[in-house]
C-alpha positions as CSV (number, residue, x, y, z in Angstrom):
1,X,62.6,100.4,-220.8
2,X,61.9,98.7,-217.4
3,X,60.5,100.0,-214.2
4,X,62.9,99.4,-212.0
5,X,65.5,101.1,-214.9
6,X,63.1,103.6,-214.8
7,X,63.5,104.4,-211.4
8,X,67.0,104.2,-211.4
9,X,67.9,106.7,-213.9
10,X,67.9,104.7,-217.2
11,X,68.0,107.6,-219.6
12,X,67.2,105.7,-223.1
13,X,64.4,107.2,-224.0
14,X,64.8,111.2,-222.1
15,X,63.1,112.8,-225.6
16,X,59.8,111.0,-225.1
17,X,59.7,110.9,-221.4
18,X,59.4,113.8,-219.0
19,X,62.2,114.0,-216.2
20,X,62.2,112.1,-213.4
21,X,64.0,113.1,-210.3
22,X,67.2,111.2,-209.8
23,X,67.5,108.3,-207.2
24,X,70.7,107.2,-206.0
25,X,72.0,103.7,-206.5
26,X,71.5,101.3,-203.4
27,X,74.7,101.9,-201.1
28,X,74.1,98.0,-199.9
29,X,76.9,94.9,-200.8
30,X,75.6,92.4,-203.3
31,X,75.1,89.8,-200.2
32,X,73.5,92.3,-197.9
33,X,71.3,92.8,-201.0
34,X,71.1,89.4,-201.8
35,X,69.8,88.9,-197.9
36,X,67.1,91.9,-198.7
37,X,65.9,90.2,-201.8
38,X,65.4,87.3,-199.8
39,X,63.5,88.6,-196.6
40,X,61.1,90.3,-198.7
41,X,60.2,87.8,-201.0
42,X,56.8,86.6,-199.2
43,X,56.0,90.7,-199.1
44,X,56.8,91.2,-202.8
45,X,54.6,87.8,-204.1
46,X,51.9,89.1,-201.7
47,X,51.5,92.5,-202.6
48,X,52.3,92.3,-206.1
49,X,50.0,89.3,-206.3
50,X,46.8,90.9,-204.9
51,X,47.5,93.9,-207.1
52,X,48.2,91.5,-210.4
53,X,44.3,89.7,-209.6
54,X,43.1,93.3,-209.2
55,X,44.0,94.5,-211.9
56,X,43.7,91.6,-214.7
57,X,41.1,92.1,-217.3
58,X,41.0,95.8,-216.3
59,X,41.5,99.0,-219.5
60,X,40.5,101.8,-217.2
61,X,41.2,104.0,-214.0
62,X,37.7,104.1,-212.6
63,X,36.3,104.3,-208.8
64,X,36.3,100.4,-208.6
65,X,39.8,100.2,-209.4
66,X,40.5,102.6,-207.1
67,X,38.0,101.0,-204.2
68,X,39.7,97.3,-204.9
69,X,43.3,99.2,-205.0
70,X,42.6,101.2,-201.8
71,X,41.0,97.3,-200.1
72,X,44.4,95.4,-201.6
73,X,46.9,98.1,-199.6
74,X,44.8,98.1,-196.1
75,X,45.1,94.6,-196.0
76,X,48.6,94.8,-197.0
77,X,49.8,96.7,-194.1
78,X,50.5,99.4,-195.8
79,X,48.7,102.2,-193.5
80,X,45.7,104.1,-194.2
81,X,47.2,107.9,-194.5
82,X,49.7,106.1,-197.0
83,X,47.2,104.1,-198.8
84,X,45.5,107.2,-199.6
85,X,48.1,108.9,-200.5
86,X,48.2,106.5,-203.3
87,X,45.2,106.6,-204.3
88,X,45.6,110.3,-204.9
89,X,48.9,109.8,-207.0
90,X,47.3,107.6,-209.2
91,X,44.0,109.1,-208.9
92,X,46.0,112.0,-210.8
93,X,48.0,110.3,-213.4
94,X,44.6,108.3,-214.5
95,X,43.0,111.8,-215.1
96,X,45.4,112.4,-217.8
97,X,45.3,109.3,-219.1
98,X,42.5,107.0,-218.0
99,X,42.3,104.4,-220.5
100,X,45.1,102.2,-220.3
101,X,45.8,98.1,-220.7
102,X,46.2,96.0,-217.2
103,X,50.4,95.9,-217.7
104,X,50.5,99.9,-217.9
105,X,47.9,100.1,-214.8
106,X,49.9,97.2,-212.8
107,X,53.5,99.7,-213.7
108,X,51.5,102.7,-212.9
109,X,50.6,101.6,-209.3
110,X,54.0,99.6,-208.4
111,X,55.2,103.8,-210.0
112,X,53.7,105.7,-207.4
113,X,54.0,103.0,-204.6
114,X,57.8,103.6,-205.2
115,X,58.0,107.4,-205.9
116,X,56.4,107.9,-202.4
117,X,59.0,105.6,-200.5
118,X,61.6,107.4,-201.8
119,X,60.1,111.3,-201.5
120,X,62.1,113.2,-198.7
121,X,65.6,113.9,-197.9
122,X,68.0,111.2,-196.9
123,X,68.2,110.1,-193.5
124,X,71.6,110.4,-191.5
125,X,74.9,108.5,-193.1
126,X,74.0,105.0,-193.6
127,X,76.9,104.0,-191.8
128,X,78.2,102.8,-188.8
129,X,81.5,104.2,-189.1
130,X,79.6,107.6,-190.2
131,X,81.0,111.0,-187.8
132,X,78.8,110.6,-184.5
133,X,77.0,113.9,-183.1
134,X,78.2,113.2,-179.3
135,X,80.9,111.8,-177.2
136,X,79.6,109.6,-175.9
137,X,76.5,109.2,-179.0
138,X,73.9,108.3,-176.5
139,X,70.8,105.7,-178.0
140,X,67.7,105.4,-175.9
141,X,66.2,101.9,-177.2
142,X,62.0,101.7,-176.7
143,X,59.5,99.1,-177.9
144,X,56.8,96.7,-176.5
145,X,58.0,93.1,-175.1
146,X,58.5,90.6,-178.0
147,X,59.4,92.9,-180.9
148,X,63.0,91.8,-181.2
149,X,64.4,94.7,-178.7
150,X,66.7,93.2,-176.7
151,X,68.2,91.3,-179.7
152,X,68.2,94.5,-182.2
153,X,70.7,96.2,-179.1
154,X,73.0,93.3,-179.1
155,X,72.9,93.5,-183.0
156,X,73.4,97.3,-182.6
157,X,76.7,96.6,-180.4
158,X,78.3,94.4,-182.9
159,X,78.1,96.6,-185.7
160,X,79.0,99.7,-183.7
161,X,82.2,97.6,-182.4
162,X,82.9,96.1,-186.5
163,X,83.4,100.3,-187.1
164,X,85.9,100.4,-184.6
165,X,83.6,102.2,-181.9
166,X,83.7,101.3,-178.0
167,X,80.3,100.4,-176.8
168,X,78.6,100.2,-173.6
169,X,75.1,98.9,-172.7
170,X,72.4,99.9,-170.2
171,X,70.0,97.2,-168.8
172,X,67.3,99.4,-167.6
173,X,64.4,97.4,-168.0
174,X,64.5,96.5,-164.2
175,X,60.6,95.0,-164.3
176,X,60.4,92.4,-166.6
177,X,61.4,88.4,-166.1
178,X,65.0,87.8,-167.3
179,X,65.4,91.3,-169.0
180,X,68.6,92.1,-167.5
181,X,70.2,88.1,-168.0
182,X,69.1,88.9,-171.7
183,X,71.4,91.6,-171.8
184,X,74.3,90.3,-170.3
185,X,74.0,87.2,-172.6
186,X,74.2,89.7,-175.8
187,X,76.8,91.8,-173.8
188,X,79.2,88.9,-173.5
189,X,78.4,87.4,-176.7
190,X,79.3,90.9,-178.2
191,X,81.8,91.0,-175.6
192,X,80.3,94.9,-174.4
193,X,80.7,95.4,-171.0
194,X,77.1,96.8,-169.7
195,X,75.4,98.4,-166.7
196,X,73.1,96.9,-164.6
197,X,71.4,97.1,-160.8
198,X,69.1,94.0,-159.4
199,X,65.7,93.3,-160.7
200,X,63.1,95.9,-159.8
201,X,65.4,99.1,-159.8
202,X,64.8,102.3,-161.1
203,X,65.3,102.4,-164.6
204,X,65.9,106.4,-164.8
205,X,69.3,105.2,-161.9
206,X,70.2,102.9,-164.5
207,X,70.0,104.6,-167.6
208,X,71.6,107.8,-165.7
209,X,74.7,105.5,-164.3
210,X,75.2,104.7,-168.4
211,X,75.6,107.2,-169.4
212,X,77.7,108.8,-166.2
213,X,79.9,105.4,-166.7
214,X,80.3,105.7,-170.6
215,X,81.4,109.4,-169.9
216,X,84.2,108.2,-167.6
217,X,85.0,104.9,-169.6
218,X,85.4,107.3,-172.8
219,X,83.0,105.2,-174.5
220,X,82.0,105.9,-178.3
221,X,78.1,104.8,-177.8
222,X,75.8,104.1,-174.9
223,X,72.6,101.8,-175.5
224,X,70.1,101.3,-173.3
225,X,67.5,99.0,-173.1
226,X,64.3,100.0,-171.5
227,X,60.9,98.4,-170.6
228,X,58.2,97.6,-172.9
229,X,55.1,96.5,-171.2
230,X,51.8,96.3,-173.0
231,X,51.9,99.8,-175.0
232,X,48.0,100.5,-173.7
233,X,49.4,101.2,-170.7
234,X,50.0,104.9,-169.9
235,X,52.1,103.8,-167.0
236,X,54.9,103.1,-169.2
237,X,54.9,106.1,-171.6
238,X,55.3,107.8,-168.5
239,X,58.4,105.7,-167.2
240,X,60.3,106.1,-170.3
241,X,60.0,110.2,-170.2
242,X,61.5,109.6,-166.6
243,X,64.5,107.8,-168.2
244,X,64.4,110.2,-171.0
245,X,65.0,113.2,-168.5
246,X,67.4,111.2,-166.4
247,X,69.6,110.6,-169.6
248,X,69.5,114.0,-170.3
249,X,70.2,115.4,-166.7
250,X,73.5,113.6,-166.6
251,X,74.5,114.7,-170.4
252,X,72.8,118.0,-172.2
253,X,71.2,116.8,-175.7
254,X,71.0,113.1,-174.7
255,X,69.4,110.7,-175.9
256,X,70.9,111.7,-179.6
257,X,68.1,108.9,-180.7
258,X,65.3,107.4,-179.2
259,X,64.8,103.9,-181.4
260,X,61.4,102.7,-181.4
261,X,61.7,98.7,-182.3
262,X,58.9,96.8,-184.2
263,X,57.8,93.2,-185.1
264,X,57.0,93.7,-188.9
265,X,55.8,90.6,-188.6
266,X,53.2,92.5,-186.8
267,X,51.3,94.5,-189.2
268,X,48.5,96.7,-188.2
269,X,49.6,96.1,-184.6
270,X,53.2,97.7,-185.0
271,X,51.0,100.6,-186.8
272,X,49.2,101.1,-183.5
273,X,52.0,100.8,-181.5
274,X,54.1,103.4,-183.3
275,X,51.5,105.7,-183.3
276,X,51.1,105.3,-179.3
277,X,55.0,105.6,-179.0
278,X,55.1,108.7,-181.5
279,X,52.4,110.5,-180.0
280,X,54.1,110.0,-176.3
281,X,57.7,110.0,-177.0
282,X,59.8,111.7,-179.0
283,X,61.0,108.7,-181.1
284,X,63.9,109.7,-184.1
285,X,64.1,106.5,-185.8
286,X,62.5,103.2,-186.6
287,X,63.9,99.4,-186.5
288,X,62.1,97.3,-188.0
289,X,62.5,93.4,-187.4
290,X,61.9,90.0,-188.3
291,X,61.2,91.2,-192.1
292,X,61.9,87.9,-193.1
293,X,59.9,85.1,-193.5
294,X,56.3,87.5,-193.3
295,X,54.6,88.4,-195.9
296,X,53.3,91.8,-193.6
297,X,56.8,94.0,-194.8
298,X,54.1,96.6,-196.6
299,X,54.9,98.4,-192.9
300,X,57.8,99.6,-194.5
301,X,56.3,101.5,-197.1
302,X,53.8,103.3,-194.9
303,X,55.1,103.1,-191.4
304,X,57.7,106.1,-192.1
305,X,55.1,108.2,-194.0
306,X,52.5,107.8,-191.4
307,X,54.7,109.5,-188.5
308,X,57.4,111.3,-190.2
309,X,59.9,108.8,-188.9
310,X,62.9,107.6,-190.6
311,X,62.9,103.7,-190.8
312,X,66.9,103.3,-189.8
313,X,67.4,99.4,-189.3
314,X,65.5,96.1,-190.6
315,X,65.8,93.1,-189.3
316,X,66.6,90.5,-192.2
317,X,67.6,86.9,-190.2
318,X,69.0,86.0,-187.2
319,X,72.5,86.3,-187.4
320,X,74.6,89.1,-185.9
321,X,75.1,90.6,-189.5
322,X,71.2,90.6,-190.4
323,X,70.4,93.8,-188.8
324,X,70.7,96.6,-192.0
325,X,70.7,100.3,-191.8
326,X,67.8,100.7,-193.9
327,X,68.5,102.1,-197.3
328,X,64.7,103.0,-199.3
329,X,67.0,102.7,-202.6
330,X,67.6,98.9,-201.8
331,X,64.6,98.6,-200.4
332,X,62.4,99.6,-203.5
333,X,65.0,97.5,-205.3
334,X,64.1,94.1,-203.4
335,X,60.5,95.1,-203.4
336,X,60.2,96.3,-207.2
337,X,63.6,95.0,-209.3
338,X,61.9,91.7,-210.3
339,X,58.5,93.0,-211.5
340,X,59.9,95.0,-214.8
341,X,57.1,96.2,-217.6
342,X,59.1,96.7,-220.5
């Protein structure tokens, strides 16, 4: 039986093998999971390589395995708490059976690697056209200059509109160079009408008019941008609490989701960043962009397990359509459905 079969609930051999919890079947189309097999294909041949050198030639589960597993995961972007909770997994399988040939060892890890992505409950309906929370449903976008922001909220808008919601946009990032023209090009390109003030206003009066405006305009979804200067800077953890508490003065329980955006590409850097956004905001959900064409898209198996934050979008090309509500089932399908062990 295969891995991936395995995973997936394959039930062939149930007398000789012990139960496994049941995963559910990807919820993606074949072309959205066509697009997922493609935008992870440098991660997959880059992980799965490293751990196929590590392990050739090797019968047994010892501390050098270990050492050279725990060394191939780091440098994968992976995430330290995650890479040792790895280790431990397979730390514990190998105890009961240590000896085993390179194939088994190479199935064992790509096992456990998988199992943890797909621990916890489900995140919220993977759906656009899923029951909203609020009228209006109020998203508070945040994220470091150059991670894709602006772009994932114009993708955001398009899909929200394709389920038949009304959208409205906030251009509250008042400081930086052509943040607020950025908006308005993916506001009429998305044709989303959007709120805005001149350059250098305050971003808490912009993201408070939003929401005020989608409350009068009967708008399904608000989302607004923010800024996201250099994430070192305390100065801007601050601001966005200011727009945090403005949204919320002018609707009780908003922002329904603070969206942290992040440059896969990135690696270890988005790791940092989300840790400085988690630790100063209160941040709901992940999106994760430009996972195509890197071979750094081992943030996606740690970067959710590191903070206890749902990944909720990944960025998979360029084109309106190529922002996904993240489903872990596809995703361990892309990363793991063409490296079987039968």
């Amino acid at each position: 039986m295969g891995f991936f079969d395995d995973l997936f609930g394959d039930s062939s051999d149930e007398a000789d093998t012990p139960a496994r919890e049941e995963v559910p079947e990807p919820q993606t189309t074949d072309e959205e999971q066509e697009k997922l097999d493609e935008a992870t294909e440098k991660t997959r041949d880059s992980l799965f390589g490293k751990i196929g050198r590590m392990v050739s030639g090797k019968d047994t589960v010892d501390a050098e395995v270990l050492d050279r597993l725990e060394e191939v995961l780091v440098t994968s972007d992976v995430g330290v708490n995650t890479t040792l909770d790895v280790i431990d997994r397979v730390e514990a399988r190998a105890e009961r059976d240590p000896y085993v040939g390179a194939e088994e060892l190479e199935r064992m890890i790509r096992e456990e690697i998988a199992g943890l992505m797909l621990e916890g409950e489900p995140e919220r309906p993977a759906r656009f056209d899923a029951e909203l929370p609020a009228d209006p449903y109020v998203v508070m976008v945040v994220g470091v200059n150059g991670v894709g922001k602006t772009t994932t909220i114009g993708k955001l808008a398009h899909h929200y509109q394709q389920a038949g919601r009304s959208v409205l946009l906030g251009a509250a990032d008042t400081y930086r160079a052509a943040a607020i023209e950025q908006i308005e090009v993916w506001a009429e390109r998305t044709g989303t009408p959007v709120v805005k003030q001149k350059r250098g206003a305050d971003p808490a009066a912009v993201a408070f008019d939003t929401v005020a405006s989608a409350r009068q305009r009967g708008a399904d979804v608000a989302i607004i941008d923010t800024a996201g200067r250099l994430h070192t800077r305390s100065g801007l953890m601050d601001e966005l609490e200011k727009v945090k508490r403005a949204i919320g003065k002018q609707m009780d329980g908003a922002p329904h989701e603070v969206l942290l955006v992040l440059d896969a590409s990135t690696g270890q850097n988005a790791i940092r960043q989300a840790e400085e956004f988690t630790n100063s905001v209160e941040v709901t959900g992940l999106a994760l962009t430009k996972l195509d064409g890197t071979a750094k898209g081992g943030i996606v198996i740690g970067v959710s397990h590191e903070f206890g934050v749902p990944v909720q979008y990944i960025g998979v090309g360029e084109e309106l359509d190529d922002l996904q509500v993240f489903d872990r089932s596809a995703f361990v399908k892309a990363l793991f459905g063409g490296r079987t062990v039968t």
